[in-house]
Phi, psi and omega in degrees: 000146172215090168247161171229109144270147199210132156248191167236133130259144144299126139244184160273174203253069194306317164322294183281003134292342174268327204277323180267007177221037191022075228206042172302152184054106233148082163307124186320344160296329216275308183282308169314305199285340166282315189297311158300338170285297177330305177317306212305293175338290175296338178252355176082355186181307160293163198238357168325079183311149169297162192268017177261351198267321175298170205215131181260115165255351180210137177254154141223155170239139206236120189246120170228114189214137157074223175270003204252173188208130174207158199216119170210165171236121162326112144088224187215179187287299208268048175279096193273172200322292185323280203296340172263014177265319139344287253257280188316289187307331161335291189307323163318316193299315183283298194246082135031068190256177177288151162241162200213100189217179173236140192043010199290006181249343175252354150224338206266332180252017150278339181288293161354322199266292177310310176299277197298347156290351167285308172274013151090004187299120176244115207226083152331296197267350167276359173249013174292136199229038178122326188292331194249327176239146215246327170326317179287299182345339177241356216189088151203195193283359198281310211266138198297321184274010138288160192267326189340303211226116148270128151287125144286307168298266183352266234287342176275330172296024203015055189055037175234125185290341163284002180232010165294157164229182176290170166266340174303306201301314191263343148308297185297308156346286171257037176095338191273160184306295185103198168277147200245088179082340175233199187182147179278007179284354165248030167296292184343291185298329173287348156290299219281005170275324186099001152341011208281334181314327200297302187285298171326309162333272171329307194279357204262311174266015123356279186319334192263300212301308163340303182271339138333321204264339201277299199276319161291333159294337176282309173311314192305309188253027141108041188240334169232149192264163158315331175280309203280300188339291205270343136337317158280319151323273161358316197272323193309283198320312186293302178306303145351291168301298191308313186280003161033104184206106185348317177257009172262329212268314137357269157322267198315333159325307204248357167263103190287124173334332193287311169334268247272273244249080190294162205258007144303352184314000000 
């Protein structure tokens, strides 16, 4: 396997709230909370920022290549945008892997796209669609009906937007934790508390729910046999454990046994 699972955390992009709603000498809370009015105005209620509007404070990643399973957050807390987004695409750039997200086609990697086109970021082989390897031509990351990149939310709802769900809902569903003490609408509050370990955290078993959610869809459709499935369970738990990190430990509490052994078995 060479999969990369991924989440984003988010704020807003408070800069680019003043130059655009004028909204100069204006504190980034100050600048956060207009900016959300304004949404509210224009959407009748939500406070949902357009997504050219985020600011990326955390990438994590679920890396399965070769015999290994690895779990990280891009770069370090004072790490800054331009560079764990740097980061990601680096990572494209090397090993070419499968991407794997939940909901990643309709928010994480249009956010994506816009933060590195604000920093000036050069990712070749993740736009590559064919002109120069022909390969990408049937298959690459761009394109909604290709494997390069699974949306997992898109593709179980059957690319119809009245049958998506959350990944909490569908994490708990099937035995995973789901999300554990945050959500991302208190990503915000939790930057401006100074919380980013926190948040990083937080994304990070997003990124495990995600990719968990991933080996049982490779089961569903006949690409892992029963055995390699809990095997592969096995190498998470196992990886997990070794890193004894609180909010992994965490995690491995509230991920119920029943997952490996799904009741089609």
């Amino acid at each position: 396997m060479n999969v990369l699972a991924f989440d984003i955390e988010t704020i807003p992009d408070v800069e680019a709230g003043r130059r655009l709603y004028g909204l100069t000498g204006l504190s980034d809370e100050d600048t956060a909370r207009a900016m959300f009015q304004q949404r509210r105005q224009e959407t009748g209620g939500s406070e949902f920022l357009p997504l050219h509007l985020h600011r990326i404070t955390a990438i994590s990643i679920a890396l399965r290549r070769g015999d290994d399973f690895k779990l990280w957050t891009l770069g370090v807390p004072e790490s800054g945008e331009a560079e764990i987004i740097n980061r990601f695409y680096e990572g494209i750039e090397k090993f070419t892997p499968d991407l794997v997200s939940w909901n990643g086609g309709g928010f994480d990697l249009p956010v994506l796209h816009y933060r590195a086109l604000r920093h000036g970021i050069i990712a070749p082989r993740y736009w590559e669609t064919g002109e120069t390897e022909t390969g990408f031509r049937y298959n690459n990351y761009l394109s909604r009906f290709h494997w390069r990149h699974t949306d997992l939310m898109d593709v179980l709802a059957g690319f119809q937007l009245r049958a998506a769900a959350p990944l909490d809902e569908i994490a708990q569903m099937l035995g995973l934790p789901g999300k554990l003490g945050m959500h991302g609408s208190k990503v915000w509050d939790a930057y401006l508390a100074g919380e980013i370990e926190r948040i990083r955290d937080y994304c990070e078993t997003d990124t495990l729910n995600t990719y968990l959610i991933y080996l049982r869809f490779e089961l569903m459709r006949g690409r892992l046999e029963q055995s390699r499935y809990l095997d592969e369970c096995a190498r998470v738990r196992k990886a997990l454990t070794h890193a004894n990190k609180p909010h992994l430990n965490e995690f491995l509490a509230a991920w119920s046994p029943a997952f490996d052994q799904p009741a089609g078995a």
